[in-house]
C-alpha positions as CSV (number, residue, x, y, z in Angstrom):
1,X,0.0,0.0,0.0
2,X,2.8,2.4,1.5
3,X,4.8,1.6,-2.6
4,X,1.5,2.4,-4.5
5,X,1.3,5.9,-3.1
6,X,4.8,6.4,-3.1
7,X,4.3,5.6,-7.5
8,X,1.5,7.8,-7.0
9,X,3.5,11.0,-5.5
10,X,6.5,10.0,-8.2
11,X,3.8,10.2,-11.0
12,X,2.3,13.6,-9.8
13,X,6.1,15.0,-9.6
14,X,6.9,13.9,-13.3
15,X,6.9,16.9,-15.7
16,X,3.7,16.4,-17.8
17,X,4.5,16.5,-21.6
18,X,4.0,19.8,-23.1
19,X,0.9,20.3,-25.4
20,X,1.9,21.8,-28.6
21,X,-1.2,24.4,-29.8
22,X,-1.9,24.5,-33.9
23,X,-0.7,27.9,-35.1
24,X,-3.5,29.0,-37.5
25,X,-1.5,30.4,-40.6
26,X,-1.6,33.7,-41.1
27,X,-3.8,35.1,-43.4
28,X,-3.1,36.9,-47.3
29,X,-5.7,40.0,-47.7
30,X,-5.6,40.5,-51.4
31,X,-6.0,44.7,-52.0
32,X,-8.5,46.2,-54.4
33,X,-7.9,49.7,-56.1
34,X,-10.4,51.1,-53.9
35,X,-9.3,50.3,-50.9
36,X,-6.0,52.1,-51.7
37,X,-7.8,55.2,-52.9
38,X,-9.8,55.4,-49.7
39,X,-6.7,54.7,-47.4
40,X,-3.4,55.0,-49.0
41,X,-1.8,53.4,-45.6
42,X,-4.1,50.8,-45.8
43,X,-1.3,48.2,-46.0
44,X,-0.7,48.3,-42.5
45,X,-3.9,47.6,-40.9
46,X,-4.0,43.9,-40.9
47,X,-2.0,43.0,-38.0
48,X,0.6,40.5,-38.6
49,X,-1.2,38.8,-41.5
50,X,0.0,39.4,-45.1
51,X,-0.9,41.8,-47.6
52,X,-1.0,41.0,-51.7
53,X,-1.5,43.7,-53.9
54,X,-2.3,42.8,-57.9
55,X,-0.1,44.0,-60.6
56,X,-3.4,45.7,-62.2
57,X,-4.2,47.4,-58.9
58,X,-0.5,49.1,-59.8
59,X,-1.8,49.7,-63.5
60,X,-5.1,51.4,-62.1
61,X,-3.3,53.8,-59.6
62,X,-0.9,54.8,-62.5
63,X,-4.2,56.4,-64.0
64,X,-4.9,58.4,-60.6
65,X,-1.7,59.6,-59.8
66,X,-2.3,62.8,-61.6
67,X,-4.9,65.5,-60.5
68,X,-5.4,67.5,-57.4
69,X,-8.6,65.8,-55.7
70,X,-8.0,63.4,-53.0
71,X,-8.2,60.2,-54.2
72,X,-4.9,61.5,-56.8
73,X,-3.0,62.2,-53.7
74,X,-3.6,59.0,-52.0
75,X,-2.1,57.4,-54.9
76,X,0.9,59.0,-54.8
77,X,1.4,58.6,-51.1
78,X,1.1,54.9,-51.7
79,X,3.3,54.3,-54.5
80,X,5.9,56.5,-53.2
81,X,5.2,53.9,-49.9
82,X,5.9,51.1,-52.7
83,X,8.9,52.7,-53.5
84,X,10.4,53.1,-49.9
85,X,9.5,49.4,-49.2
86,X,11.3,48.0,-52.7
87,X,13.8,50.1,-52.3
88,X,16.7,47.1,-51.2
89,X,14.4,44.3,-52.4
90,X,12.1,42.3,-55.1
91,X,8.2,43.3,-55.4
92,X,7.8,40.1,-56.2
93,X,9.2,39.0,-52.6
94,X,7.1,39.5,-48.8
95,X,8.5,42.2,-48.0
96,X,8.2,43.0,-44.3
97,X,5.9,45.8,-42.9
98,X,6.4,47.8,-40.3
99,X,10.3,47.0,-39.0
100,X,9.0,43.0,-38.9
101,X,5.9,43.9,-36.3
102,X,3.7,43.2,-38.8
103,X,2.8,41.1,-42.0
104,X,5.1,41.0,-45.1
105,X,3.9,41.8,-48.4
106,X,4.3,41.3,-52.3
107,X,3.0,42.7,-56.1
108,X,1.4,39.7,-57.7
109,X,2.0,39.0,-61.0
110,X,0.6,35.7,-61.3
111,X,-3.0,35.6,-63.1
112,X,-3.5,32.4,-63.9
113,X,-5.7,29.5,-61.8
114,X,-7.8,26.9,-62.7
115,X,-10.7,29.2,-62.2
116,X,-10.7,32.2,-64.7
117,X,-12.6,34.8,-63.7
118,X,-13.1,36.5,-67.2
119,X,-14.3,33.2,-68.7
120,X,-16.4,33.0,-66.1
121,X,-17.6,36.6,-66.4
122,X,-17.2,36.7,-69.9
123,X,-15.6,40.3,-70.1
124,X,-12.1,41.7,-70.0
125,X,-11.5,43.8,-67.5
126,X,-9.2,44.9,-64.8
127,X,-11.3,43.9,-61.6
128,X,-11.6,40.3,-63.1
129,X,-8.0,40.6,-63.4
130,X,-7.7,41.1,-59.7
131,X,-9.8,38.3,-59.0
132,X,-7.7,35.9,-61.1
133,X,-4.7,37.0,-59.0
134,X,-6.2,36.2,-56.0
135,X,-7.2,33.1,-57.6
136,X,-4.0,31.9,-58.5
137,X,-2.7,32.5,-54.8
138,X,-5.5,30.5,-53.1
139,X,-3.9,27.9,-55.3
140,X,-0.5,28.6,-54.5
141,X,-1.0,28.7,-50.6
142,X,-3.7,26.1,-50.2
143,X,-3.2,25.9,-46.2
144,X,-3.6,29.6,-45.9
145,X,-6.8,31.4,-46.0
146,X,-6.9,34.1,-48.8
147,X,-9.1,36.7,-48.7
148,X,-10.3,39.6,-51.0
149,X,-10.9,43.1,-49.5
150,X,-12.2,45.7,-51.7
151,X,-14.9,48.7,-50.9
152,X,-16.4,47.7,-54.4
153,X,-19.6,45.7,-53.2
154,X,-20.1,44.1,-56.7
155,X,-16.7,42.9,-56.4
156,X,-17.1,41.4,-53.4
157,X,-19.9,39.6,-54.9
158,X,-18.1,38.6,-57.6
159,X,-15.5,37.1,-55.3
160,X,-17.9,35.2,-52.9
161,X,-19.7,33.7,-56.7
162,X,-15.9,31.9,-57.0
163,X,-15.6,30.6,-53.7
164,X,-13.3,33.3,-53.0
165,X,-13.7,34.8,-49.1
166,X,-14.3,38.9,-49.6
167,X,-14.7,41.3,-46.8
168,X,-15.3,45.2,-46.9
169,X,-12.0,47.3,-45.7
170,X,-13.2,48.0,-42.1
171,X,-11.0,50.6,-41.1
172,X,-12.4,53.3,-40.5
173,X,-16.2,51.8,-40.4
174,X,-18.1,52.9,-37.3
175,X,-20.2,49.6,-36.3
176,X,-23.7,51.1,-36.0
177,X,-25.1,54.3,-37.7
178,X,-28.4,54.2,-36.0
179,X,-26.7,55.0,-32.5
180,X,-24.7,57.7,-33.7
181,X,-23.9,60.2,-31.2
182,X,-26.7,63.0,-32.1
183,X,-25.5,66.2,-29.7
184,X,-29.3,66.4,-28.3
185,X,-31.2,65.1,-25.3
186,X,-34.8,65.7,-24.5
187,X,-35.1,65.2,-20.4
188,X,-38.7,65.4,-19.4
189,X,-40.1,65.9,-15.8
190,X,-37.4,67.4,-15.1
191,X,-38.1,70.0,-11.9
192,X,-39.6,73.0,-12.4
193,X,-37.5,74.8,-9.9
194,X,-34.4,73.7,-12.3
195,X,-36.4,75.2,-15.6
196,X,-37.4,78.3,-13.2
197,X,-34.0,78.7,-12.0
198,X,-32.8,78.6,-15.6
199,X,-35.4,81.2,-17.3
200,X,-34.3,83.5,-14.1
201,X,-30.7,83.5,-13.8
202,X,-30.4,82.2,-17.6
203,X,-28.0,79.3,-15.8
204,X,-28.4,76.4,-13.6
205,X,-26.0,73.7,-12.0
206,X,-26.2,70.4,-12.9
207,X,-28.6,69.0,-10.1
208,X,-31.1,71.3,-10.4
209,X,-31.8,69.9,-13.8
210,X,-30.9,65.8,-12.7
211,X,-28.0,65.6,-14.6
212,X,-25.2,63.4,-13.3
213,X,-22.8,62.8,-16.1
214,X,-22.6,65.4,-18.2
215,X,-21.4,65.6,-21.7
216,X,-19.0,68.6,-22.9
217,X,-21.1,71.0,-25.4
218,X,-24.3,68.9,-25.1
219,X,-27.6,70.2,-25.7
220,X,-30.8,69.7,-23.6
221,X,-34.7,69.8,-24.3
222,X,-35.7,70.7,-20.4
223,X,-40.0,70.0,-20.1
224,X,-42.0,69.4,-17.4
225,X,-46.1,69.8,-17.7
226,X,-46.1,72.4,-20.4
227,X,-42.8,74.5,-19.1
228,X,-39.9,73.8,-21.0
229,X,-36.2,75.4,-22.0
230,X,-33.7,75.1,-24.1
231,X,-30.1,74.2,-22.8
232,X,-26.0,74.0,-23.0
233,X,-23.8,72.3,-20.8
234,X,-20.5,74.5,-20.9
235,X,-17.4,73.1,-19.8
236,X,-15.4,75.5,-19.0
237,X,-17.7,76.8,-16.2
238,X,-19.6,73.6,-15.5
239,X,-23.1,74.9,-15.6
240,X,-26.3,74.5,-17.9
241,X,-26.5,77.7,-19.5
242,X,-30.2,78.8,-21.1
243,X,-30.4,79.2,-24.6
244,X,-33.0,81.7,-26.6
245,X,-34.3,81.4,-30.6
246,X,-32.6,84.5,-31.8
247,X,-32.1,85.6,-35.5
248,X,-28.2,85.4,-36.2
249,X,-27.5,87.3,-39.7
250,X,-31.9,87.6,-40.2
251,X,-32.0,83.8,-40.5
252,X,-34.6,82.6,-37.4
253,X,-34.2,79.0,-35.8
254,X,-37.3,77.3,-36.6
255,X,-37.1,74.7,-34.1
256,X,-34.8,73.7,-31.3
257,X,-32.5,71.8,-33.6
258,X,-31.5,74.9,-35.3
259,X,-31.4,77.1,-32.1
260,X,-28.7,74.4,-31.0
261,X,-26.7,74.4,-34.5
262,X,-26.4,78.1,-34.5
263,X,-25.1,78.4,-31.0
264,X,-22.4,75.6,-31.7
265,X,-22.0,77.7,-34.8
266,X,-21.5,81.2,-33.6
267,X,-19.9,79.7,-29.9
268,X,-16.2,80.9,-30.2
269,X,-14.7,78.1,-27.6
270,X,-16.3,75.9,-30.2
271,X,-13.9,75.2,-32.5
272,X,-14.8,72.2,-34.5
273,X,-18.7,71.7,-35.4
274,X,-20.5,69.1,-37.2
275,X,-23.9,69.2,-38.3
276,X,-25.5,65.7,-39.5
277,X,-29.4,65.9,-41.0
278,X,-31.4,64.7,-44.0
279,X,-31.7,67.8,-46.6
280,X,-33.5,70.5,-45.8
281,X,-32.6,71.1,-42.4
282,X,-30.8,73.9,-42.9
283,X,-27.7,72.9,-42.3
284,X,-25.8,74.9,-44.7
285,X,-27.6,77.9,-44.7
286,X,-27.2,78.1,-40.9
287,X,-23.3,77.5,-41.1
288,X,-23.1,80.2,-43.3
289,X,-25.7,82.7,-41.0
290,X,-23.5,81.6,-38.3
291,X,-20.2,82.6,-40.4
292,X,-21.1,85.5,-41.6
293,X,-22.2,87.0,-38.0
294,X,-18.7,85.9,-36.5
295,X,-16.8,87.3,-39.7
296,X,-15.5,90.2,-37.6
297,X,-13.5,87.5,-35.1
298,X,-12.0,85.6,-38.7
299,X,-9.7,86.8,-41.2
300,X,-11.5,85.1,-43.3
301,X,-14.5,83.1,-44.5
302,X,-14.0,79.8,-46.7
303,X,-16.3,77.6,-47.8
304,X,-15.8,74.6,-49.7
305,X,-17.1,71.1,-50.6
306,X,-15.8,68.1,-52.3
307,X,-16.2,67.9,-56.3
308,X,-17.9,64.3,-57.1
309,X,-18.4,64.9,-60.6
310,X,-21.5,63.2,-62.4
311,X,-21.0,59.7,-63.5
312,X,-17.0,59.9,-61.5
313,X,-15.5,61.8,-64.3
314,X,-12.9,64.1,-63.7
315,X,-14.2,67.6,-64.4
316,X,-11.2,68.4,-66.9
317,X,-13.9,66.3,-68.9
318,X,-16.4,69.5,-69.0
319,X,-16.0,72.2,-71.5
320,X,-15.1,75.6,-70.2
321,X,-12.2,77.1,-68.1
322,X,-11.4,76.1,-64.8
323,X,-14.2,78.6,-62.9
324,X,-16.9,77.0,-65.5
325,X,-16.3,73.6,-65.1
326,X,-16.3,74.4,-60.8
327,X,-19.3,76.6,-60.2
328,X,-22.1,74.5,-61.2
329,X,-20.3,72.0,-57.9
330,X,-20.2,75.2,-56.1
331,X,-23.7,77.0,-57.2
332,X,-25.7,75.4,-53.5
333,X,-23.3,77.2,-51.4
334,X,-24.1,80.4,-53.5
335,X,-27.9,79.5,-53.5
336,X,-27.5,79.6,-49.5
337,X,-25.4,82.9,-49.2
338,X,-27.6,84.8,-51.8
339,X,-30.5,83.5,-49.5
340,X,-29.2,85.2,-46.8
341,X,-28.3,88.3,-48.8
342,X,-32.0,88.9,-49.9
343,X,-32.4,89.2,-46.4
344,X,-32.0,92.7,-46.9
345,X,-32.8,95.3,-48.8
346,X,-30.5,95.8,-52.0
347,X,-29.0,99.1,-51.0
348,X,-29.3,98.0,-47.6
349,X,-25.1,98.2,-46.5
350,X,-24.9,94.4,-45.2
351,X,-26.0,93.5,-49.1
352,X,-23.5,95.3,-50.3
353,X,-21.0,94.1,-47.3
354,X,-21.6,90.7,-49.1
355,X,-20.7,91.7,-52.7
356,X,-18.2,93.2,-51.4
357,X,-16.5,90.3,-49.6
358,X,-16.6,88.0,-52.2
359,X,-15.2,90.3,-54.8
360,X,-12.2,91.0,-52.2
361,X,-11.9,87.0,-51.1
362,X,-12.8,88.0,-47.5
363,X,-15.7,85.1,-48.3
364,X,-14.5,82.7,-50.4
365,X,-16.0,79.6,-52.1
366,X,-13.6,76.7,-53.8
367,X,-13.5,73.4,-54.4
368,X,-12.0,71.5,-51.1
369,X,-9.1,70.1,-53.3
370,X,-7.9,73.9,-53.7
371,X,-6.8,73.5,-50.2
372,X,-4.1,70.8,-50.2
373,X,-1.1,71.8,-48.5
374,X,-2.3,74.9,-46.9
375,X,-2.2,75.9,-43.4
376,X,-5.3,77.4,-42.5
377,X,-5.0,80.2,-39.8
378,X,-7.7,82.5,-38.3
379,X,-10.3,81.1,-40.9
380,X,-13.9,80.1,-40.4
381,X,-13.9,77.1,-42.8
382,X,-16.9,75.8,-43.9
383,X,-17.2,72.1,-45.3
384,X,-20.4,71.4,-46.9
385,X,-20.9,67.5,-47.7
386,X,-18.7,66.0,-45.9
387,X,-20.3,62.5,-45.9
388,X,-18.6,62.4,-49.2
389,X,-15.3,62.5,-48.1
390,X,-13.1,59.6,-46.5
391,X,-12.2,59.7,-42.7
392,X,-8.6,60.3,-44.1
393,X,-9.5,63.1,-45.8
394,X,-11.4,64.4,-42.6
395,X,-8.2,64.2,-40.9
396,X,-6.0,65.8,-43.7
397,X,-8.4,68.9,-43.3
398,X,-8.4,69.4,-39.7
399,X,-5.0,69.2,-39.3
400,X,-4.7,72.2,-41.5
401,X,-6.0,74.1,-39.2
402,X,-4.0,77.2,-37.7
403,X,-4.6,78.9,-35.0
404,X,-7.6,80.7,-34.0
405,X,-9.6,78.4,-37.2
406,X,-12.7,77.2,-36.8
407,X,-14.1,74.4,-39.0
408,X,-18.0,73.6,-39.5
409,X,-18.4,70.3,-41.3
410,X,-22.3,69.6,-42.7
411,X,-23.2,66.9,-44.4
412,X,-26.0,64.0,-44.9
413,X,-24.5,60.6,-44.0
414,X,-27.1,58.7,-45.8
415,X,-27.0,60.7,-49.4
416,X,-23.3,59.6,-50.3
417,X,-22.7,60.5,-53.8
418,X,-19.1,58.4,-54.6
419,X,-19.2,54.6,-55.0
420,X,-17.1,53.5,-52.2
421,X,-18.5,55.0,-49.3
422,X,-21.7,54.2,-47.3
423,X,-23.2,55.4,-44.1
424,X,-20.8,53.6,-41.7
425,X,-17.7,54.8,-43.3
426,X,-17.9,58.1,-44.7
427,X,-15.5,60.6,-43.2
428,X,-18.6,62.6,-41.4
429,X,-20.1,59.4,-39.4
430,X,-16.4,58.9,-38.5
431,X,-15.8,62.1,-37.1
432,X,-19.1,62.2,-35.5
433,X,-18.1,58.8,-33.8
434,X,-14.5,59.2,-32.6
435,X,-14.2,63.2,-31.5
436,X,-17.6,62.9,-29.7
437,X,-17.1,64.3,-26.1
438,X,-14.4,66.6,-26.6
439,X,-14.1,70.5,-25.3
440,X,-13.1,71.4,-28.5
441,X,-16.3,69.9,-30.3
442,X,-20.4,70.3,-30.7
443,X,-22.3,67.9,-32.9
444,X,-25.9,68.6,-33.8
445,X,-28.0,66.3,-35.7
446,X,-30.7,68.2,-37.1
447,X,-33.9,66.0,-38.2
448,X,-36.8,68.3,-38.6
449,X,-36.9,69.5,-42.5
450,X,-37.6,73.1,-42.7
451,X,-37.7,73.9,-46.6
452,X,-40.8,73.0,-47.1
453,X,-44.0,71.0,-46.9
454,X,-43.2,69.7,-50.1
455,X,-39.6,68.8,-49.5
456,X,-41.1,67.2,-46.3
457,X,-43.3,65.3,-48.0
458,X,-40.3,63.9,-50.7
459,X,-38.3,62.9,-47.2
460,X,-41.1,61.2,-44.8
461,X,-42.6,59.3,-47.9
462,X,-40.3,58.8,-51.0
């Protein structure tokens, strides 16, 4: 008895054998053209998995690299990337990414599997091309999982019709749109001390009102039994301050939507703004109310939006000079500051102030590609549809900005106009998503339409 526990002990003190885990190989992400054009660093987002980018996607980036809109620039950035990475070694070799903390990756010249996508398709063309390429390195790395990641969503279908895994580049994608942070909160029985104390003293602390955890620059809807008041949590003195619908350059807030977007508008501690709404909100024409009235604290007023020309041609392909083929992009954001100049009278002096500041370039309205490489100091800068730009391109802008500039971005995040953007990944719904919270930043979304009953109508039912 005493040897059979002794074996026991013995067998308890032997080193068990180690068990050996199955490494799962790493992953190839085959590259699209679009996914480059939306991020040009988009190489190094996929951990320490590898990246394969098709000879074609090279050919179609040598078509882009010239031009001054943004998707031109992030072809240069990457091929110059290219470049830097090749520069001691072979394309057609993994090369590694970031110093070895990452994947490797490689050009792919290889087209040819025992699946051909253009038979299959029956066309010749260069995103069956990229299909065969990833294709033929499904066959050449059968243990590996290869994967095809693209923005294109018909491509991605094509892909998943061979058997090929496709995914959408995720980068950059917020995860849901429907809980975007809006910049508005509608408290009801809230006490009617708090709303008394704020119509009184136009200010109230936070417990009068029952709010515990406030959020920088956040607007409230205060009722209680038919009393009810607008208000602003401010940061900086930690208080609910009372706002009032007041005209700001003769434009009136309709509703308390707009009250809120012209205060984060005209609010100089406010320096970045975002309005998010469905058209006819009024987002523009409030941005540029709000502008105009703060022109005094500015050296300037600039407002721009993003060129997406009809049918993605470039808009060297219109006839004209160069202020021809721009001003039919640029003719809303006239539309809205002529709106506000028949506000008065025509030999009223602010009408005139008006013409006057857009013949000197005190008010200025360009195409957003004209701003590349500038440094933007003591400018109110106005960005009108900015769902139609990329979160990189959101980023480019902002960090343009100089001191004492303040930057209003408005924009739709369901009416994207260029192909390979949607509601989750558009540069606006990203901003919206990660700068939320910040003393710098006020977001309004504004959903009540305001144009007319008629434009109403087209949104609620069509």
């Amino acid at each position: 008895m005493a040897k059979k526990k002794e074996q026991a002990v013995e067998e308890v003190k032997k080193p068990k054998a180690a068990v050996k885990r199955a490494v799962a190989p790493k992953k190839i992400f085959v590259l699209d053209t679009s996914v480059i054009l939306y991020n040009h660093s988009s190489i190094n987002n996929f951990d320490d998995n590898d990246v394969a980018i098709p000879i074609t996607v090279l050919e179609e980036l040598d078509n882009f690299k010239k031009g001054n809109d943004t998707i031109n620039f992030e072809a240069r950035e990457f091929i110059r990337i290219m470049d830097r990475l090749s520069d001691h070694a072979s394309l057609q070799s993994w090369i590694p990414l970031g110093n070895g903390s990452k994947g490797s990756f490689k050009v792919v010249i290889n087209e040819k599997s025992s699946l051909d996508a253009e038979k299959v398709f029956g066309e010749h063309k260069a995103d069956h091309r990229i299909l065969n390429a990833a294709l033929a390195l499904k066959e050449e790395f059968p243990d590996r999982k290869v994967v095809m990641v693209t923005k294109d969503v018909n491509l991605r279908i094509k892909a998943k019709a061979l058997n090929l895994p496709a995914e959408d580049f995720l980068t950059g994608k917020i995860q849901n749109v429907d809980s975007l942070y809006s910049g508005i909160t509608r408290l009801e029985n809230v006490s009617k001390s708090g709303i008394d104390r704020l119509y009184v003293e136009g200010l109230c602390e936070l417990k009068d009102v029952g709010i515990e955890h406030p959020i920088p620059n956040h607007y409230y809807i205060f009722q209680n039994n038919g009393s009810s008041a607008l208000g602003f949590y401010n940061p900086r003195n930690q208080l609910i301050e009372r706002l009032d619908k007041h005209p700001v350059s003769k434009i009136t807030p309709r509703n308390a939507e707009q009250v809120f977007a012209l205060h984060a508008v005209t609010n100089p501690n406010i320096r970045l703004v975002t309005l998010q709404g469905i058209a006819g909100t009024g987002k523009t024409l409030l941005a540029l109310a709000g502008a105009w009235d703060q022109r005094r604290n500015y050296k300037q007023i600039f407002m721009a939006r993003p060129i997406v020309p009809l049918s993605n041609k470039d808009i060297g392909f219109l006839p004209g000079d160069a202020k021809s083929k721009i001003d039919p992009y640029m003719q809303p954001l006239y539309d809205n500051l002529k709106f506000i100049q028949n506000q008065f009278g025509e030999h009223d002096k602010e009408f005139q102030n008006i013409t006057a500041a857009l013949e000197s370039e005190k008010l200025v309205i360009q195409p957003l590609a004209y701003i590349r490489g500038r440094s933007i100091s003591n400018v109110f800068f106005i960005v009108d549809e900015a769902q139609n730009l990329t979160p990189h391109e959101v980023k480019t802008i902002i960090t343009r900005a100089g001191e004492g500039t303040k930057i209003i971005f408005t924009g739709d995040i369901y009416q994207i106009d260029t192909p390979y953007l949607d509601a989750q990944s558009n540069g606006l719904s990203y901003l919206i998503d990660r700068i939320k919270h910040h003393e710098l930043y006020a977001h309004v979304r504004l959903e009540k339409g305001e144009r007319s009953d008629l434009a109403n109508l087209a949104n609620q039912l069509l």
